[in-house]
C-alpha positions in Angstrom: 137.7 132.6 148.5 136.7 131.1 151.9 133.3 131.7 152.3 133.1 131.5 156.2 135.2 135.0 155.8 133.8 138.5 155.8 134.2 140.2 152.1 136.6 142.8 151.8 135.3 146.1 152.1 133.8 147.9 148.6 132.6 144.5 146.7 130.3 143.0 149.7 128.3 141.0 146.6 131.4 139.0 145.8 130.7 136.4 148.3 127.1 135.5 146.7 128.4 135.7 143.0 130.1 132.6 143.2 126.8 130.8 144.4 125.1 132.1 141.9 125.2 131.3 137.7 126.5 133.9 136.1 125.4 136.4 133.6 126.3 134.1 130.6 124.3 131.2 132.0 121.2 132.8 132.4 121.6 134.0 129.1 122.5 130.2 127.9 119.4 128.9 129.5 117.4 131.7 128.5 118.2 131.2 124.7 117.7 127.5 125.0 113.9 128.2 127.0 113.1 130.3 123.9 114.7 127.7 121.5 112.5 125.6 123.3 109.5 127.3 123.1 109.8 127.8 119.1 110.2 124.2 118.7 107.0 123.4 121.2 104.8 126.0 119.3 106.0 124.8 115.9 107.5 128.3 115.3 110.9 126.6 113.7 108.9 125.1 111.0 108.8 128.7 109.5 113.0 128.6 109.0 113.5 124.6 108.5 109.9 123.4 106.6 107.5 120.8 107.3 110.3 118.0 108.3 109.6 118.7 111.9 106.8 116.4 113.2 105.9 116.0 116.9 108.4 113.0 117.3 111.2 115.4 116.1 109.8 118.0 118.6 110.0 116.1 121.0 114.0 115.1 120.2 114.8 118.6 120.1 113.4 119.3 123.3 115.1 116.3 125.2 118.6 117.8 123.4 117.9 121.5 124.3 116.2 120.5 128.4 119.8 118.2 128.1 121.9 121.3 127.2 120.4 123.2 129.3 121.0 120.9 132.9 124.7 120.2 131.2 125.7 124.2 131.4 124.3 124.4 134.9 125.9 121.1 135.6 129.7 122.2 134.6 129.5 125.8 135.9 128.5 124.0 139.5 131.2 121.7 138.7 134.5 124.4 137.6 133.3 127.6 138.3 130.9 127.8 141.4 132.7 128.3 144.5 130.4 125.5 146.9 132.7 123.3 148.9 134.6 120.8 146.9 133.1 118.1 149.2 129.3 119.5 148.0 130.5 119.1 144.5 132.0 115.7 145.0 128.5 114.9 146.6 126.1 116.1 143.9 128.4 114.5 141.3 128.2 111.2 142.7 124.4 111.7 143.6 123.9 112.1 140.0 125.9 109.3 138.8 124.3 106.9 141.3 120.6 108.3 140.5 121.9 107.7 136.6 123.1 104.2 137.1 120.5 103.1 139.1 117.4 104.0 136.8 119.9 102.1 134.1 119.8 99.4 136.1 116.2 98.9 137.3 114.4 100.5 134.5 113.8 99.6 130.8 111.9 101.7 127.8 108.7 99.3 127.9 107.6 101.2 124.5 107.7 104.6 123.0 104.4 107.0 122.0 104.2 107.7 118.2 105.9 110.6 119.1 108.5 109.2 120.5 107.5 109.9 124.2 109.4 106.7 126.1 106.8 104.5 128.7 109.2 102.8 131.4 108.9 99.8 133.3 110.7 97.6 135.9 113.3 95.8 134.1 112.4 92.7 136.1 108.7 92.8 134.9 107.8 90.3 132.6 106.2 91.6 129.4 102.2 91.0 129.2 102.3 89.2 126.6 104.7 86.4 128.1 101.6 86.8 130.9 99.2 85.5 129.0 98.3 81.2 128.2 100.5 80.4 125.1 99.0 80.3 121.8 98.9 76.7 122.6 97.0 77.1 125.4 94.5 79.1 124.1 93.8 76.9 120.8 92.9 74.0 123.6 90.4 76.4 125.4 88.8 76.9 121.8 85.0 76.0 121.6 85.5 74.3 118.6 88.1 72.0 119.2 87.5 68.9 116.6 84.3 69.8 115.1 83.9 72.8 112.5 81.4 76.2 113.4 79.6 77.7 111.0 81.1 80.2 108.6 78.9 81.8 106.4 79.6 85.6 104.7 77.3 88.0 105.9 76.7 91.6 104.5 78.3 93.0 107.5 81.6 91.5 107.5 84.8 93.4 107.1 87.2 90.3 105.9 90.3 92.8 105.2 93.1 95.2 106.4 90.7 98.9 106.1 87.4 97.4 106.1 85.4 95.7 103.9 86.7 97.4 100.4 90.1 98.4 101.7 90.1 102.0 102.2 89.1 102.7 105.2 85.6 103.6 104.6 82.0 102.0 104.9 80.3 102.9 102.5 75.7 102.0 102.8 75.1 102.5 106.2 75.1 105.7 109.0 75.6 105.8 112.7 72.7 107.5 114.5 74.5 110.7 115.8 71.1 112.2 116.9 71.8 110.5 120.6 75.4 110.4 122.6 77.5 107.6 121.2 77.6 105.7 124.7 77.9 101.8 123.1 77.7 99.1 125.4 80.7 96.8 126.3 79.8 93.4 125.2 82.9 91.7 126.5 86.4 92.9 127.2 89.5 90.5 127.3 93.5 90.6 127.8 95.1 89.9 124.5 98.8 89.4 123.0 101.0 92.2 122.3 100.9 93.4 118.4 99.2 96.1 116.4 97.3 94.0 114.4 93.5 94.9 113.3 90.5 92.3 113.2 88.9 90.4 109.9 85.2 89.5 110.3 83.6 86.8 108.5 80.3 85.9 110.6 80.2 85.7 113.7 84.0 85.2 113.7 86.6 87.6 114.4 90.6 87.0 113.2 93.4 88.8 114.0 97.2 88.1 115.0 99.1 88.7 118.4 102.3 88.2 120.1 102.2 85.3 122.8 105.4 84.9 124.5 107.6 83.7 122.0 105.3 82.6 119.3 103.6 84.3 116.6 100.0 83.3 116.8 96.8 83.5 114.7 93.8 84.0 116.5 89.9 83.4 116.2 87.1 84.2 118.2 83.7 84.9 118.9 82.4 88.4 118.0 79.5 87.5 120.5 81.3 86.0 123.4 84.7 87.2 122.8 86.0 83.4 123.6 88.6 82.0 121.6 87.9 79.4 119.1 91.6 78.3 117.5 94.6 79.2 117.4 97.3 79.0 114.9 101.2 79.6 116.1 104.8 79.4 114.7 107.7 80.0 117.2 108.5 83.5 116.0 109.1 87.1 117.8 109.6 90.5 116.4 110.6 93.4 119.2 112.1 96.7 119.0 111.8 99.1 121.3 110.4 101.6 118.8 108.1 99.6 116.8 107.1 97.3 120.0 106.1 93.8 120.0 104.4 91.2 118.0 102.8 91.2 114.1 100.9 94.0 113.2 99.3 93.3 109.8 96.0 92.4 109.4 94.0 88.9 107.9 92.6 88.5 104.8 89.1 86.5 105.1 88.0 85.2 101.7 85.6 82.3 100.6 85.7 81.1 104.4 89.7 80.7 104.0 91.9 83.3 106.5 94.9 84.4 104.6 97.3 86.4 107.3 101.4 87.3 107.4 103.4 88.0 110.8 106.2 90.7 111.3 108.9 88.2 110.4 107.8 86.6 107.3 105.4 84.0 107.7 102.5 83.4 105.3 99.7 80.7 106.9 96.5 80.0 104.8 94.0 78.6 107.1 90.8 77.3 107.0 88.5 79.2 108.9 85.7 77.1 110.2 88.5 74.2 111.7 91.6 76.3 112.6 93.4 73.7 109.8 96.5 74.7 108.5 95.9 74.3 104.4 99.6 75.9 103.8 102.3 78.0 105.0 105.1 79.5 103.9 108.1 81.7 105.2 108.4 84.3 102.3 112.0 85.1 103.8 113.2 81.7 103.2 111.3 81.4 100.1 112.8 84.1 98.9 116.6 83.6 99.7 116.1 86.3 102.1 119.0 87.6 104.1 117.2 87.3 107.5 119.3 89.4 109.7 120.3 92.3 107.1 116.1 92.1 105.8 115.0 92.6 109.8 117.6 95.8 109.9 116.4 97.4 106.5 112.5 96.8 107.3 113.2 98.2 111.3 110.0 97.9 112.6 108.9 94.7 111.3 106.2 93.3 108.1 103.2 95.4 108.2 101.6 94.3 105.0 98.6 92.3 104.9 97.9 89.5 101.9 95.9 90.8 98.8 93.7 88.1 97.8 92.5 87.4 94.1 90.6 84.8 92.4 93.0 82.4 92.2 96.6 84.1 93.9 97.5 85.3 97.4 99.8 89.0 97.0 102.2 90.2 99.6 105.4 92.2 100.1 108.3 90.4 99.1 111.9 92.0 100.4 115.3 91.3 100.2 118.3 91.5 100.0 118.6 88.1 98.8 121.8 86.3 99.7 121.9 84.8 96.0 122.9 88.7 94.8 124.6 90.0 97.6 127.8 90.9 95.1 125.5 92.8 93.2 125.8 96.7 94.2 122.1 98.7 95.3 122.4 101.3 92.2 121.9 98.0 90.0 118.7 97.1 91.3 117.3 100.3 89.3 119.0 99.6 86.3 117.1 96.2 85.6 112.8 95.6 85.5 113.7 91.7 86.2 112.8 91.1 89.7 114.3 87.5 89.3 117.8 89.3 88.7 117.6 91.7 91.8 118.7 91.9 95.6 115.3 92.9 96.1 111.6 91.8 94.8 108.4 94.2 95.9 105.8 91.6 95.5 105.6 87.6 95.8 102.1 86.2 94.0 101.7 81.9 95.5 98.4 80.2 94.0 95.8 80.8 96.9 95.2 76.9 96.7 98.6 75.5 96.8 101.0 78.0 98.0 103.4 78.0 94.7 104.9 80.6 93.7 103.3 82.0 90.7 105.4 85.5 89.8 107.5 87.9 91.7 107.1 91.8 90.9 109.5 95.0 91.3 112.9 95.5 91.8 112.8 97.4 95.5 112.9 97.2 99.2 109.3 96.5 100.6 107.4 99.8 103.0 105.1 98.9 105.4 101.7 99.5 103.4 99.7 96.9 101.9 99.2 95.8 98.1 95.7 96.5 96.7 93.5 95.7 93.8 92.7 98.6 91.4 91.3 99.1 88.2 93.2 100.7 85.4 91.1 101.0 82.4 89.6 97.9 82.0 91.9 95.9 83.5 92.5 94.9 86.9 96.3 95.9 88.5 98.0 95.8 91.6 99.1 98.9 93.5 102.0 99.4 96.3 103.8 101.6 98.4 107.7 100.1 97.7 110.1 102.1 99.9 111.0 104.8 97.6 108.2 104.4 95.1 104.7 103.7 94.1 103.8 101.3 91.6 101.3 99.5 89.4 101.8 96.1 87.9 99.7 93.6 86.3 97.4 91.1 88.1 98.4 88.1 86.1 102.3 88.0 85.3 103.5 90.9 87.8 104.9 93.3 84.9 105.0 96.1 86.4 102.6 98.8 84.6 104.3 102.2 85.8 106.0 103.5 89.3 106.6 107.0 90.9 109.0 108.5 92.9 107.7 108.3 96.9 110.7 109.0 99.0 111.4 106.9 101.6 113.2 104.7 104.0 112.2 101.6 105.6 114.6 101.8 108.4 113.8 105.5 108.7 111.7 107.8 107.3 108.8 104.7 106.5 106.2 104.8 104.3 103.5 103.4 105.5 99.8 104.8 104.2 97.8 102.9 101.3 97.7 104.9 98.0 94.1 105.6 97.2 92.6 105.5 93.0 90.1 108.6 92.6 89.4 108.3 89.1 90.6 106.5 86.5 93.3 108.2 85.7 94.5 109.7 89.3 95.6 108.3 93.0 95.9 110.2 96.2 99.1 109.7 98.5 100.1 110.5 101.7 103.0 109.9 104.5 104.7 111.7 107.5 108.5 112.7 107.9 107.9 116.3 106.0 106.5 114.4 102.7 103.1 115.3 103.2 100.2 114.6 100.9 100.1 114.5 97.1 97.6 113.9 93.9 99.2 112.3 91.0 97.4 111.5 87.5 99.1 108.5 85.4 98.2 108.6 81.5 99.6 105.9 79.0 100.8 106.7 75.3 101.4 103.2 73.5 103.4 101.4 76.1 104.6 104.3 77.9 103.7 105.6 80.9 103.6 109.5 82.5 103.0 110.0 85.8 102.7 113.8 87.4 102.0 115.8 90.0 98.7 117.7 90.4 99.3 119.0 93.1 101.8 118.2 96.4 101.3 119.7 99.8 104.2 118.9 102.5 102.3 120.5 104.9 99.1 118.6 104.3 97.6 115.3 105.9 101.1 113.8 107.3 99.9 110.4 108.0 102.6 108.7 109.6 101.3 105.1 110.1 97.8 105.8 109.7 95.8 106.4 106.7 93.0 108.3 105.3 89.3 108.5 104.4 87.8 110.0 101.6 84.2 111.3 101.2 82.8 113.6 98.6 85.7 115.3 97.4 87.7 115.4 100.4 90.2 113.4 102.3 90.1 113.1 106.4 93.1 111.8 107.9 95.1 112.0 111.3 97.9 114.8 110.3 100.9 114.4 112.7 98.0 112.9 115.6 95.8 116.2 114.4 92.8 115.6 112.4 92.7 117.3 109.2 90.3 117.8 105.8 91.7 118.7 102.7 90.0 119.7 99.5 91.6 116.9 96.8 90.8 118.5 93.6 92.8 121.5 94.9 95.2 120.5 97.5 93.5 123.3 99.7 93.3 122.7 103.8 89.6 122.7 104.8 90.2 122.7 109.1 92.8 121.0 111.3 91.5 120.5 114.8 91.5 118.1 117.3 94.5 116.2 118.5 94.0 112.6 118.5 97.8 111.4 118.7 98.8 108.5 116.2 95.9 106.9 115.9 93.5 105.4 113.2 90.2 106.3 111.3 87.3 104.5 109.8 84.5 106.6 108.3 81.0 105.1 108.5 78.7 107.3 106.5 79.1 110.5 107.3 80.3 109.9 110.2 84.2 109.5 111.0 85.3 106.7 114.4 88.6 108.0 115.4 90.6 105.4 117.3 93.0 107.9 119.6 96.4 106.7 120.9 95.1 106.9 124.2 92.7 104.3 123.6 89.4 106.8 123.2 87.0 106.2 120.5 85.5 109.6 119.1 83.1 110.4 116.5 83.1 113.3 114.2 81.2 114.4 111.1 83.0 114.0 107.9 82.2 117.3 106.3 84.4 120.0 105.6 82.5 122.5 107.5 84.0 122.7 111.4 84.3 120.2 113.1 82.5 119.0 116.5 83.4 116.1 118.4 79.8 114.3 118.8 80.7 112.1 120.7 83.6 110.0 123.1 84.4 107.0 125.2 87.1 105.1 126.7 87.2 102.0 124.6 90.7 101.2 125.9 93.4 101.9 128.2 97.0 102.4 127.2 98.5 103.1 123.6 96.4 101.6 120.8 98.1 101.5 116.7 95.7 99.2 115.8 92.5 100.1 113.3 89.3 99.8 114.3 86.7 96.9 113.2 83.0 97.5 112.6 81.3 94.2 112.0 77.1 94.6 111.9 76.5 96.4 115.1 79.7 95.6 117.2 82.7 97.3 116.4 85.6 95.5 117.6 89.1 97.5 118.9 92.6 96.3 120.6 95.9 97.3 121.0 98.8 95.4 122.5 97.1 94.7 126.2 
């Protein structure tokens, strides 16, 4: 109908209609709003379970908002009765807006929830920014003549802290007075989400620096570098983001650290020497290319250090089995036969390789020493499993089921031993949180389920604390306290985002993905926050350092 003419007599509204969505829109719109609003709320975890995390949230409500703007988009389109040359003009608007953000902007990075951070597509990334590793090993204070490294009682040489589980056990931060620390020095730094290892007054961790992988020292006091270790190397995705993100092992004066592609460098720490290094990939007969698409957002896991070995993830598939089909991996307990090894053991001193342990794709969580009986072991997170095997040959003691994926639904938190006979577990993507006991008959193994909660503590690449009985942990970005001998939720306040934890004490330091450090009691009465500050700016993965008095923090900037 012609607009410009009057409407016949009787139906005077039939003019506006046509400018106007009709009934079955609003009701389209209306029912994705509500859809919408159950999702936001976490109202549709009541119909579908616990697999909906914020990330998935946050999917759902890009597809639904989506929807939404496509219905109004194609009734303007077929059914509205503007102008054909309006429609032919907000069509192309649309396009042009559509190809033109294409073209100028790029997804710099993505929140642990999946929220995307944009940037100009011809902005170089800050890491390429910064002096090459190169560079800053020739601005190093130490330059041909060694510092002193000497162990102190306040170092924390190792991914966690000092013993590994993310808790510091001996000493208590004075919460009587606002937690206002003083900035001692602040400094750009390569991209990654590496943490620090202390030894001294030394401080080691690894970063991204244009296109090589570096190793970095410096000063706890001045913040200045003093060496710098490099291999031309470069992990980047768009949803793991840039650089390595595992942390050093410090031991005996002797830095022991792994980047996200496969590189193993032992260095000595008072010289920035190279003693050894080797690329577990090629080592391993590695498929690079199908090993960087199974293990998506790049190797996490930081070197377990014994007496005389170096531990780490191993991988696969190896191009030596690649006729060998994935169901046969679980049919044999010889790693040396399999597409896949869990662990590589190389003599700390040398670098040879000393045993290879497990038959399955590697996670992103980190091997660690435990005691079984009266015998030391070696715990992992594998990719669809958790297992024990044994310190000096790699024979593997017992495994259980831990589903996951490494190219999905990752696995990424550290088991943690409770007793003798018991280990806590926990991970995102609707697993949740679980207490298993493991008992041995003669030489066989049973592992089972105390109790398994997949609404409970859904650390998605962070990892808990435990204190008296109860675990603290960032659930989803919220912090939580469970009960462990009961599997019973204590209080789940505060939203922190995907950040990190260390306890102190009593006291838990929350490093928040925005880059505030907060302090809470670890009790599982109700929480208060006692205190914040803005350590950083921007999003921060990376765990948090206390060496002495100076805790140390990063991200990526």
């Amino acid at each position: 109908m012609n607009p410009t003419l009057p409407a016949p007599e009787g139906d005077s509204s039939l003019v506006t209609r046509h400018f106007i969505p009709p009934i079955k829109i609003w009701v389209t719109l209306a029912s994705l709003a509500t859809a919408t609003v159950l999702v936001r709320y976490g109202w549709l975890e009541v119909v579908i379970g616990d697999v909906i995390d914020q990330a998935v949230r946050n999917i759902i409500t890009l597809i639904l908002s989506f929807t939404g703007c496509l219905s109004l988009f194609i009734w303007f389109i077929r059914e509205s009765d503007f102008r054909p040359v309006i429609k032919k003009s907000v069509t192309a608007g649309v396009v042009v807006l559509v190809v033109l953000a294409l073209a100028v902007l790029r997804i710099e990075r993505v929140s642990g929830d999946l929220v995307p951070q944009f940037a100009f597509r011809w902005q170089a990334r800050n890491d390429a920014l910064l002096p090459s590793a190169a560079t800053l090993a020739s601005l190093g204070n130490i330059k041909k003549t060694s510092s002193i490294w000497n162990a102190t009682p306040d170092d924390s040489p190792c991914f966690l802290g000092p013993q590994g589980t993310a808790s510091i056990d001996g000493i208590e931060l004075d919460t009587t007075r606002s937690l206002s620390p003083r900035c001692i020095w602040k400094r750009p730094i390569g991209a990654g989400w590496s943490g620090f290892a202390t030894y001294g007054s030394h401080a080691v961790t690894l970063e991204q620096r244009g296109n090589d992988e570096a190793i970095t020292c410096y000063s706890i006091a001045t913040g200045e570098p003093e060496w710098a270790v490099s291999v031309p190397a470069r992990h980047e995705t768009v949803l793991g983001g840039i650089g390595p993100r595992s942390t050093p092992t410090i031991d005996d004066g002797i830095v022991y650290a792994t980047g996200a592609t496969g590189w193993l460098h032992t260095i000595e720490g008072s010289t920035g020497e190279v003693l050894w290094r080797k690329d577990i990939v090629a080592d391993l007969g590695i498929d690079r290319a199908a090993h960087a698409a199974a293990v998506a957002w790049g190797r996490a896991g930081s070197p377990l250090v014994t007496e005389q070995l170096v531990i780490v993830p191993a991988g696969g598939p190896r191009t030596e089995f690649d006729a060998l089909e994935d169901d046969a991996d679980k049919t044999t307990l010889d790693p040396k036969l399999s597409r896949y090894i869990s662990l590589v053991a190389y003599d700390r001193t040398s670098g040879d390789q000393k045993w290879v342990a497990g038959t399955e794709q590697i996670s992103y969580a980190s091997p660690q020493l435990i005691r079984i009986d009266d015998r030391k072991a070696v715990i992992t997170v594998n990719e669809g499993h958790v297992a024990a095997y044994e310190i000096t040959t790699g024979n593997q003691l017992w495994q259980s089921v831990w589903p996951g994926h490494s190219n999905s639904d990752a696995s990424c938190s550290q088991p943690h031993i409770l007793a003798s006979d018991r280990f806590f577990i926990s991970k995102g993507y609707g697993i949740g949180s679980a207490v298993f006991s493991f008992s041995q008959s003669k030489s066989n193994w049973t592992i089972k389920p105390v109790w398994q909660q997949s609404n409970l503590l859904k650390t998605k690449f962070t990892n808990v604390s435990i204190h008296n009985g109860y675990a603290y942990g960032l659930s989803d970005g919220i912090l939580e306290c469970v009960e462990l001998s009961s599997g019973k939720r204590m209080w789940k306040k505060g939203r922190y985002g995907q950040g990190q934890l260390l306890r102190v004490g009593a006291t838990l330091l929350i490093q928040a993905e925005s880059g505030d450090v907060v302090a809470v009691p670890a009790t599982p009465d109700k929480p208060v926050e006692l205190s914040r500050f803005p350590a950083l700016d921007g999003q921060t993965w990376n765990n948090l350092c206390l060496s002495g008095n100076n805790l140390l923090v990063r991200n990526a900037e």
